[in-house]
Each structure stands twice: as structure tokens, then as C-alpha cells.
C-alpha positions as CSV (number, residue, x, y, z in Angstrom):
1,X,-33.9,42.5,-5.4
2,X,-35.8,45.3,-6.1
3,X,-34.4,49.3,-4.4
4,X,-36.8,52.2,-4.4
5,X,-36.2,55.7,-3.4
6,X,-33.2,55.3,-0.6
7,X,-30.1,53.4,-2.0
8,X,-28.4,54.0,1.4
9,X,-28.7,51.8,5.1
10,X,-27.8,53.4,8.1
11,X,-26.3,49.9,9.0
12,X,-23.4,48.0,8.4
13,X,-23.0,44.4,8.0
14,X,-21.1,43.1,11.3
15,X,-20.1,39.4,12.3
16,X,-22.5,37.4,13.6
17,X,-21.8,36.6,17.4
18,X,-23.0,33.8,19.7
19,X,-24.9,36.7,21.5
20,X,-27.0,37.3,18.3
21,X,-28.1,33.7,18.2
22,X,-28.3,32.8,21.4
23,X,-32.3,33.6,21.4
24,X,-33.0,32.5,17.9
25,X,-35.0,29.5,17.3
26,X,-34.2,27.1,16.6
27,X,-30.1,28.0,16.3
28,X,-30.4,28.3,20.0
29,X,-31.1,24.7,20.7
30,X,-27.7,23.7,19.6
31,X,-24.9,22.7,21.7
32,X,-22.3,25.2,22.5
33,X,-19.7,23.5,19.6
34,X,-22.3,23.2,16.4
35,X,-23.4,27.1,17.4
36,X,-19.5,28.2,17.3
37,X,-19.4,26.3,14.0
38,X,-22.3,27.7,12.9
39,X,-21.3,31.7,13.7
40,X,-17.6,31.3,12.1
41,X,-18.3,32.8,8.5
42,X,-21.3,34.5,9.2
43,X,-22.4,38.3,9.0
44,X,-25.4,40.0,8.6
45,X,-27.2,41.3,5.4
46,X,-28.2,45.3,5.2
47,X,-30.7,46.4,3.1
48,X,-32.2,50.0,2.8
49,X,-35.7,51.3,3.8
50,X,-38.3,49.6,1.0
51,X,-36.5,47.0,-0.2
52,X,-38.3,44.0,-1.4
53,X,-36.4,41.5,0.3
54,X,-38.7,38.4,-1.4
55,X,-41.9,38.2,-2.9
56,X,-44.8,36.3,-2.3
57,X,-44.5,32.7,-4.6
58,X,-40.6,32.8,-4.8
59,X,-38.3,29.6,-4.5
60,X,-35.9,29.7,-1.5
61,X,-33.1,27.7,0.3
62,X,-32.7,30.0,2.4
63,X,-34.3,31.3,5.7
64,X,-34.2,35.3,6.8
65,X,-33.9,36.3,10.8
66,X,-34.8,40.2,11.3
67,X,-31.4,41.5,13.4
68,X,-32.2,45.2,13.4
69,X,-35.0,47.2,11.9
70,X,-38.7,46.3,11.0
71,X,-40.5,45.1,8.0
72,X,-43.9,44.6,6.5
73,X,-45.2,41.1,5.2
74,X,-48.1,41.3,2.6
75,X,-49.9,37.8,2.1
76,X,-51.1,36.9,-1.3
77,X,-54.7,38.4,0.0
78,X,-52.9,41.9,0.8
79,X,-53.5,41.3,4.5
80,X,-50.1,43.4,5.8
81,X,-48.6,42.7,9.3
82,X,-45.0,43.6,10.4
83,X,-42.2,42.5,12.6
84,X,-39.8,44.6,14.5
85,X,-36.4,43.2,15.8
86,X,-36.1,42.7,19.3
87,X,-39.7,41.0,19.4
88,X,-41.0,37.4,20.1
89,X,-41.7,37.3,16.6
90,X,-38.2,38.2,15.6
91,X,-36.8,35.1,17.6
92,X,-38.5,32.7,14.7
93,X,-37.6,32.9,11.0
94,X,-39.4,35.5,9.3
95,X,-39.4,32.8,6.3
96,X,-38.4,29.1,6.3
97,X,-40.6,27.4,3.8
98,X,-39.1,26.1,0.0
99,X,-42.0,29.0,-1.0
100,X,-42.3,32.8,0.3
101,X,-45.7,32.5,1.5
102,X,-45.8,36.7,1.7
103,X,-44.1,39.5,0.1
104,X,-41.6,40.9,2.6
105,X,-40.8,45.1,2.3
106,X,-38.3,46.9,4.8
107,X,-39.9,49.7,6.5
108,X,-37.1,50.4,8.3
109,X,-33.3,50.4,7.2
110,X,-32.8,46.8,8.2
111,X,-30.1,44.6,8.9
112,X,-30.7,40.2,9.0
113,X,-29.1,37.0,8.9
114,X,-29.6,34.7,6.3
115,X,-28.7,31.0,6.6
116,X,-29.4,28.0,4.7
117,X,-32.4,26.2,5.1
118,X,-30.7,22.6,6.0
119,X,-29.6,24.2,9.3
120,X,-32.9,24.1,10.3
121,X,-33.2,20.3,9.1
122,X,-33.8,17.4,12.1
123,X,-30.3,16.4,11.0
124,X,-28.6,19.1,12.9
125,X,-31.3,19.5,15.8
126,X,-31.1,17.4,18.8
127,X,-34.2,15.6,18.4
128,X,-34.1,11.8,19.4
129,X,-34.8,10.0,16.1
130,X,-37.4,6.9,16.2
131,X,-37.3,4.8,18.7
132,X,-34.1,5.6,20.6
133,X,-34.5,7.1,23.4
134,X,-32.0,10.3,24.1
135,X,-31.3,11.9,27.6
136,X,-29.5,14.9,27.1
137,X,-26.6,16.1,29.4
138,X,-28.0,18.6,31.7
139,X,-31.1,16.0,32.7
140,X,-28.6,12.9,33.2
141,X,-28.8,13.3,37.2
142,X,-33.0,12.8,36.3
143,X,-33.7,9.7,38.3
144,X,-37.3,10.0,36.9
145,X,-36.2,10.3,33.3
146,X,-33.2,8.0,33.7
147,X,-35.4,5.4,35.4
148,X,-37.4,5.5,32.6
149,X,-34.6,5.5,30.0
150,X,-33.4,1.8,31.6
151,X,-36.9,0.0,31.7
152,X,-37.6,1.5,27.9
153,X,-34.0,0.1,26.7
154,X,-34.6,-2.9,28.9
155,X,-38.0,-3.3,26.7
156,X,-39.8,-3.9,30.9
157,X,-42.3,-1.4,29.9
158,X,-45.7,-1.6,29.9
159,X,-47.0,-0.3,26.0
160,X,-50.0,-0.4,25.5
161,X,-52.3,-2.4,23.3
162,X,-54.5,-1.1,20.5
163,X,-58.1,-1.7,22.0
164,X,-59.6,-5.1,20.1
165,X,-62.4,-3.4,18.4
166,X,-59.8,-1.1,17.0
167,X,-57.8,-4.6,15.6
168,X,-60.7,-6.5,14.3
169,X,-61.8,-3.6,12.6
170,X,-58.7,-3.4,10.9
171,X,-58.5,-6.9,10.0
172,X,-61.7,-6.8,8.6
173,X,-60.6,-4.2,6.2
174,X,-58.1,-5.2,5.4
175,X,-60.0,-9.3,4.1
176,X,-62.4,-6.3,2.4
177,X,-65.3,-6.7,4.8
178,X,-68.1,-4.9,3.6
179,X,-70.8,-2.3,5.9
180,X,-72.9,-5.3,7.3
181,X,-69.5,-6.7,8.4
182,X,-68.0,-3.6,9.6
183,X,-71.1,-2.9,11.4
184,X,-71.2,-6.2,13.5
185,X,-67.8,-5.7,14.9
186,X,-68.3,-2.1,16.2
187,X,-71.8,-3.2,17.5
188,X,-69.9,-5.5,19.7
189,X,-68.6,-2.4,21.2
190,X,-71.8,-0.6,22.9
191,X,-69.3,2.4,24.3
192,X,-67.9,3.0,20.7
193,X,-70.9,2.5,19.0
194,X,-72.6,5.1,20.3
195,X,-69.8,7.3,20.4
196,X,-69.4,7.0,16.2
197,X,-73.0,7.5,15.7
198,X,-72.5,10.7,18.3
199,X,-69.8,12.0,15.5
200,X,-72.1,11.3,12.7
201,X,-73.4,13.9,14.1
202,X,-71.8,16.7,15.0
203,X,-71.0,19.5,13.1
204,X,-67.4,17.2,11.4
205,X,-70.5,15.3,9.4
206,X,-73.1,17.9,9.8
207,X,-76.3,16.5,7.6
208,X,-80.0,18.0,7.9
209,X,-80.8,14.5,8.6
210,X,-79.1,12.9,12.1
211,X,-78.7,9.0,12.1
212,X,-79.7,7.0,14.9
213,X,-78.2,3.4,14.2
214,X,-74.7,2.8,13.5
215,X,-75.3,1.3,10.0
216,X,-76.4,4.9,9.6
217,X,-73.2,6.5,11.0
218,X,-70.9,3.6,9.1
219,X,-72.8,5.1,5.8
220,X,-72.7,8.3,6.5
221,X,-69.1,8.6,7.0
222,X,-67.7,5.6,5.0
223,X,-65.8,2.6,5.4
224,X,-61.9,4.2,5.7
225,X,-63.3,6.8,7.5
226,X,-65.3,4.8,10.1
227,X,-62.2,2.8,10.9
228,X,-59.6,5.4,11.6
229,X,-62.5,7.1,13.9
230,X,-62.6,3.7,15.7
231,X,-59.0,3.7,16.1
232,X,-59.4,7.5,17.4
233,X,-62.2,6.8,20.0
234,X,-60.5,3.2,21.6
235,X,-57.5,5.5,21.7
236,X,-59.2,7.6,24.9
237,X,-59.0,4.0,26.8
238,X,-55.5,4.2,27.5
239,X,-55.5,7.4,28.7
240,X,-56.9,6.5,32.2
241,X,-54.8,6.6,35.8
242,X,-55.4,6.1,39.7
243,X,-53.3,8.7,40.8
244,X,-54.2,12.3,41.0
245,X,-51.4,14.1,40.0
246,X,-51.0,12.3,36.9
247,X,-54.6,11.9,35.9
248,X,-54.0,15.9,35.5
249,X,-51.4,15.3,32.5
250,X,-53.2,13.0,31.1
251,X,-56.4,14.5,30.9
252,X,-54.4,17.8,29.7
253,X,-52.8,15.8,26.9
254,X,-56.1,14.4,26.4
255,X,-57.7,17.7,25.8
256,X,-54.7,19.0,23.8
257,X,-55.2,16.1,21.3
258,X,-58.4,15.9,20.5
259,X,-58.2,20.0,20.1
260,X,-55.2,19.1,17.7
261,X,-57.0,16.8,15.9
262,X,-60.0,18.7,15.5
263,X,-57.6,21.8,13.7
264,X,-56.2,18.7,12.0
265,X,-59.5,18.2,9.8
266,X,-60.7,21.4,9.5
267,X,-57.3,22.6,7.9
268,X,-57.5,19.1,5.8
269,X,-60.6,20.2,5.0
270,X,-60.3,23.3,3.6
271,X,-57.0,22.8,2.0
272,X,-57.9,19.7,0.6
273,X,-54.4,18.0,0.2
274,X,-55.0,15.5,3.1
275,X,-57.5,13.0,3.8
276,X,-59.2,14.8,6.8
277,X,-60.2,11.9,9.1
278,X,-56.3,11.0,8.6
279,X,-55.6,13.9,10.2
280,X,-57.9,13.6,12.4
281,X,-56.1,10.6,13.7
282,X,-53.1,12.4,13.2
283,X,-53.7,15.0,16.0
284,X,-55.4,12.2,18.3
285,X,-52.0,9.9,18.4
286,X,-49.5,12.5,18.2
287,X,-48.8,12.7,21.8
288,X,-49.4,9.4,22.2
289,X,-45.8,8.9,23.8
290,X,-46.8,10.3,26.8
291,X,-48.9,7.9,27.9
292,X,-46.5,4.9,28.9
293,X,-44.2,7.2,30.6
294,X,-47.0,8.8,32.7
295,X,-47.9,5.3,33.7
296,X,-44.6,4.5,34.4
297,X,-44.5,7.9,36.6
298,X,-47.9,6.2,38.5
299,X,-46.3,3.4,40.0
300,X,-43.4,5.0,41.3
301,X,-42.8,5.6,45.7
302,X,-44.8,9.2,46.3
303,X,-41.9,11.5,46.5
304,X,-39.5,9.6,44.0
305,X,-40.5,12.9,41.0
306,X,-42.2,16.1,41.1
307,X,-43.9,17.6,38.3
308,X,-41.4,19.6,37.7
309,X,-39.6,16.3,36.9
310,X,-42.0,15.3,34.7
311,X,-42.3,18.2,32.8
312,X,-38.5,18.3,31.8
313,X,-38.5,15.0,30.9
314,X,-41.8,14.3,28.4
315,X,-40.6,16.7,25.3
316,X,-37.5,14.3,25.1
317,X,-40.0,10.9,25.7
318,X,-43.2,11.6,23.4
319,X,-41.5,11.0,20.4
320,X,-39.4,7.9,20.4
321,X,-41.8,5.9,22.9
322,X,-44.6,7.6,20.3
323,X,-43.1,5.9,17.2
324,X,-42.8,2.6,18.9
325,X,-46.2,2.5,19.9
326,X,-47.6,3.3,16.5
327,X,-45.5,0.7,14.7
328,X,-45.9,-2.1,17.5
329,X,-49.8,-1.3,16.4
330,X,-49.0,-1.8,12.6
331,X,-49.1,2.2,11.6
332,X,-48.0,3.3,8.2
333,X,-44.5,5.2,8.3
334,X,-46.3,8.1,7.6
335,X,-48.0,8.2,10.8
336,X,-44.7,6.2,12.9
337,X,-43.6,10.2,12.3
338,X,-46.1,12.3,13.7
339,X,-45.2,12.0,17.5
340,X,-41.7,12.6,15.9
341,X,-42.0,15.9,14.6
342,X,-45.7,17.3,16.0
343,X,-43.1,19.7,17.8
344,X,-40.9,21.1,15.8
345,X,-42.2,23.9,13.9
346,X,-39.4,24.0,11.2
347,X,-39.0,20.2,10.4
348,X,-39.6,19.5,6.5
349,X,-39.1,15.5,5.5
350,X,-41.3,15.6,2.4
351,X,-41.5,18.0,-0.7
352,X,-45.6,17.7,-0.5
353,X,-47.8,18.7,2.7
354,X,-48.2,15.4,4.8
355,X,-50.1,14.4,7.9
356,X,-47.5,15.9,10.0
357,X,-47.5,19.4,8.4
358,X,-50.9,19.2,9.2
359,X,-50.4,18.3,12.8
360,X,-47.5,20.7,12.9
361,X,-49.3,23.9,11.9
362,X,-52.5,22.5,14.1
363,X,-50.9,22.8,16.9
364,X,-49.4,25.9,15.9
365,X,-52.9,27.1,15.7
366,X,-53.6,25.7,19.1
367,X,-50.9,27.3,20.8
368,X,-52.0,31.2,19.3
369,X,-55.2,30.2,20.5
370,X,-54.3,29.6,24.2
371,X,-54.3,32.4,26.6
372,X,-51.0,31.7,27.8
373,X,-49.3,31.1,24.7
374,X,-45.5,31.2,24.8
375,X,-43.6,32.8,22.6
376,X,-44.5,31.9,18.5
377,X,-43.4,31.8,14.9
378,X,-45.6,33.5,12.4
379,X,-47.7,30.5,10.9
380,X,-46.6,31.6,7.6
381,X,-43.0,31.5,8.3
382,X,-42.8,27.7,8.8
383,X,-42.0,25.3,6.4
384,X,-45.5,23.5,6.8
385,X,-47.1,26.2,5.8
386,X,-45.2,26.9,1.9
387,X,-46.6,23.2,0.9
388,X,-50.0,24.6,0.6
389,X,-51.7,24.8,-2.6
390,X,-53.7,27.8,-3.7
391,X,-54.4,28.5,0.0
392,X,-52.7,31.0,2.0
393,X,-52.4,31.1,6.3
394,X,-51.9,34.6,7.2
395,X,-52.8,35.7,11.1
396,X,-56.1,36.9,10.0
397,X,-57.2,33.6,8.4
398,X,-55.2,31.8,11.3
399,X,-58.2,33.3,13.5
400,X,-60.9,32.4,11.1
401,X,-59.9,29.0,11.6
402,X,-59.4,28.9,15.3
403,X,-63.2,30.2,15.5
404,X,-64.5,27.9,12.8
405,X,-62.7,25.2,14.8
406,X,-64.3,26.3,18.4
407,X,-67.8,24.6,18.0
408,X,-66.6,21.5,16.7
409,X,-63.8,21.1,19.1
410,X,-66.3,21.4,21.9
411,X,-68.9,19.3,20.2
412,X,-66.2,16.6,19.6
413,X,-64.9,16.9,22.9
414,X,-68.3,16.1,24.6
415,X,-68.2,12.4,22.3
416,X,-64.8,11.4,22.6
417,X,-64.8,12.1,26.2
418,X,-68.2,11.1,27.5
């Protein structure tokens, strides 16, 4: 650790308390016994106005809150942006990644906690794992979520089918059909047909020449490609409801995932680690999980929830009732974990960047795009975002891609939802 000039803080190091975690994410998530476990032993770091507390490149197991103070991150394109304590910013890890993904300097005399980077792991947050569904204490008296809970664990709930142009593509691909083949079945389909050769193109497939058969489109984008776009268009046919109130979450999730999805393949794209039309696919199912429970919310007496109700109980529904979805469809495990962890900025189940780091820092870039954004982590302070190879997110590039991603997420939206 490198000093210059001032050798001195004008801190001390002090115990960490529940108060100084209680608004730290995600520590504050835990239940009241893990966090006084978690604060026994622990006391804050000091370090002295322009200390280098990593660099840019660096191995870590460890992540760094900012207590007290303010410092200065330098990406590895010199872009500088600081973080003061007391801040939104400061809430989130300042870095959580196996790789610094900036250079961090204190500006200020600082003071910050260090912990290791397995308390950030799924293992010790309460996320529901596969296909279990979880109801967590507070929302037991939920006689929306609870009702749900017994029909799910009863197995009386209505999943949904993968649409049959979506299976006998698959199976066709899987005997080795060839284009003709391929072609015939999606033909079949007038509705999708059209709505490949509609995202042959627009500006994911952008070619001076547009096609205008779906031998064309199948061509154009290839044969794995064509059938995970399949999969991604039949997908809008189960997001459809009577009632009015509902219809309104669904077409909001609706939106959400294709905008997701969109991020998905342009950060696929340029980072080139991912097959992009995976993660296109990626972003479409990752809230898939919602979509039984909102239909099970349609059928219920008028006044029996509120959306209030609702809205407490789908972050604790998505996931499980996500996974079973995708693996009652025959998904690969690595997709079964995207509805699993889309949310959870600081889960890291693989060494190398996956479909759902994509997703994960996607949506991250969603939310900093949104108006009403809620309180964020850095993009380059998630884990997600150390995996990437000679490509750097900093908040400046974050924008770039946000406004690169505008016009296709429009365009896109037009075909998948028309």
C-alpha cells in the first residue's frame, strides 16, 4: 500500500456497530443474529489522505465499504469519479469483484470496512435457492403470497408451456435439421415468421440489404441464432391477462425484459465473451417467474390482494417459480440460474463472465437509465463486472452503452410487441 506526503489520519479505527451496517448492502439484508455475528470482531480501516488503497488489475478477496471520508476511482481509461461517505453510492461496495476494476486514491483522510468477499456470497444471503419457494417471516400473514406458496408446493399451478413452434424447433435441432427444415416449421407460424424476419432487420442484424422471406432472415442470422430468437418471440405469448390491474405488471415486466435483453447483446457484443443472442434470451426469460404468479393473482375474488401485495411478494417468487419453468422447458443449467440471480448485484457462481453476469450488469444498466432509479452500486464495483476481459465499465462508458442501446431497444420493442 503505497503513502505519499501525509503519514497521519485524523481518524481512528473504532468497532464496527450494527448502526454502521444497518444501511449497507447487501449486510443489511441479513437477519438480526447473522448481522451480530457478523459485527463481533470487526473494526474499521484508516488510511491517510492519498493513499492508494488498490490499483486498477489487482487480485482481491476482499471487498472495501467507504465509513468516513471520500475517495477518487480512476478506471483503466483515466476517467476519475469519487465517492463520499454518507452517499447512495457509499451504501454499495466501493469494490467486490476477484479484480479491482479502477485505481482507488483517498482524497480525504478516510476510514472503511473491509470484509471478505464470501459474505457477500448467495450462501449467506436469504435468497430462496432453485425451486423452493421461501416466505420470509415478516410476509407470513400474506394471504396473497401464502396462497400462492400452497398451490406452488401442492404442484396445482398452472406453468406455462413453451409455445410448439418454440419445441419443434428445438427438436429439429437437435435431429440436425438443416435451413429448408428449419424454415418450414417457423413458416407454420405466420405471427413469428414475420416477427424474425422484422429482427433480421433491425439495427441487432443491421445489413445494407433487408430480407423479405424468412429463408432470408434464417440465413442471415443463422441456425442457433434463429432458434433461441424463436424461443424469445413465443415467449411474449404468455405474457397476456384479462384483468386490468395485472395486465399493468405484466406489460411492465414485459417492457423491462426485452429492455434487459436488448443491454444483454449489446454488452455481449462488445465484450465478446458471450454468445449475444444467448443473452439476448437471457434478459427475455429472466423474469419469467412472474408470470404464473400474476396469473395466479388474476383469478383470485377482487379485493382478496392489493398491489401493494403483490409487490412485496414477486422479488421472493420470480426466482424459484423462474427456475422451474426453465427446466420443466428443458433449459441448460446455465440459463435454470438467471431468474435466480438477475437480482442480486453481488452474486458470483463462476470464475468466468456467464449469461447471468450479463443479465446482472444489464439490468444494472437499466436501472441508471430509468428516471426514477433507486438507490445504485457503481457498475464497476460488482463482481460481474471484474470478469471482463480487456474491456472496462466505468459511468462514462455505462452511458455510451445505454445510448447505443436506445434505438435498438425501441426498434426491438416495436417487433416483439406488435
Amino acid at each position: 500500500m503505497a503513502l505519499k506526503n501525509k503519514t497521519t489520519c485524523g481518524y481512528v479505527a473504532e468497532k464496527i456497530s450494527m448502526k454502521d451496517v444497518e444501511n449497507l448492502f447487501p449486510i443489511r439484508n441479513y437477519d438480526q443474529e447473522k448481522l451480530l455475528a457478523f459485527t463481533s470482531d470487526l473494526k474499521s480501516e484508516i488510511h491517510p489522505m492519498q493513499t492508494i488503497l488498490f490499483h486498477c488489475g489487482d487480485n482481491t478477496d476482499s471487498a472495501l465499504y467507504l465509513l468516513k471520508g471520500t475517495i477518487s476511482l480512476a478506471d483503466d481509461n483515466d476517467k476519475v469519479y469519487e465517492i463520499a461517505a454518507g452517499t447512495g453510492e457509499a451504501k454499495f461496495p466501493i469494490s467486490s469483484g476477484s479484480i479491482h476494476t479502477a485505481t482507488a486514491v483517498a482524497k480525504t483522510d478516510v476510514s472503511v470496512l473491509r470484509v471478505s468477499q464470501k459474505i457477500l456470497s448467495p450462501k449467506y444471503a436469504p435468497l430462496s435457492q432453485f425451486s423452493t419457494l421461501v416466505i420470509p417471516e415478516e410476509l407470513t400473514k400474506n394471504q396473497l403470497l401464502s396462497g400462492f406458496m400452497h398451490h406452488y408446493n401442492n404442484e396445482e399451478l398452472n406453468i406455462p408451456s413453451l409455445p410448439d413452434v418454440a419445441i419443434k424447433l428445438r427438436n429439429a435441432m437437435q435431429n440436425d435439421a438443416g435451413v429448408a427444415g428449419i424454415v418450414k416449421i417457423i413458416q407454420h407460424d405466420a405471427v413469428i415468421s414475420a416477427k424474425l424476419i422484422g429482427l433480421a432487420n433491425c439495427p441487432l442484424y443491421l445489413s445494407a440489404i433487408p430480407v423479405k422471406t424468412c429463408c432470408e432472415a434464417v440465413n442471415r442470422i443463422g441456425l442457433n441464432a434463429t432458434r433461441n430468437l424463436v424461443i424469445s418471440l413465443s415467449i411474449n405469448r404468455i405474457f397476456k391477462t384479462d384483468s386490468p390491474l395485472i395486465k399493468k405488471y405484466l406489460d411492465e415486466i414485459w417492457k423491462e425484459s426485452i429492455s434487459i435483453s436488448i443491454i444483454s447483446f449489446v454488452l455481449a457484443t462488445i465484450t465478446k465473451q458471450v454468445n449475444p443472442e444467448e443473452a439476448l434470451l437471457a434478459g427475455l426469460i429472466s423474469n419469467i417467474g412472474a408470470v404464473p404468479f400474476l396469473s395466479f393473482a388474476t383469478n383470485l375474488p377482487k379485493d382478496y390482494c392489493t398491489a401493494s401485495d403483490i409487490e412485496l411478494a414477486l422479488p421472493y417468487v420470480k426466482g424459484p417459480v423462474g427456475h422451474k419453468i426453465l427446466s420443466d422447458w428443458g433449459f441448460a443449467e446455465e440459463y435454470l440460474k438467471v431468474p435466480l440471480y438477475a437480482d442480486d448485484w453481488y452474486q458470483n457462481n463462476s470464475e468466468k463472465l456467464n449469461l447471468t453476469d450479463i443479465v446482472v450488469l444489464s439490468r444494472l444498466h437499466w436501472k441508471i437509465g430509468r428516471k426514477n432509479s433507486v438507490e445504485l452500486p457503481l457498475v464497476t464495483s460488482v463482481p460481474a463486472a471484474s470478469k471482463l476481459k480487456n474491456f472496462s465499465l466505468s459511468p462514462e462508458r455505462s452511458l455510451n452503452i445505454l445510448h447505443e442501446a436506445k434505438q435498438q431497444i425501441n426498434d426491438t420493442m416495436r417487433v416483439f410487441s406488435n
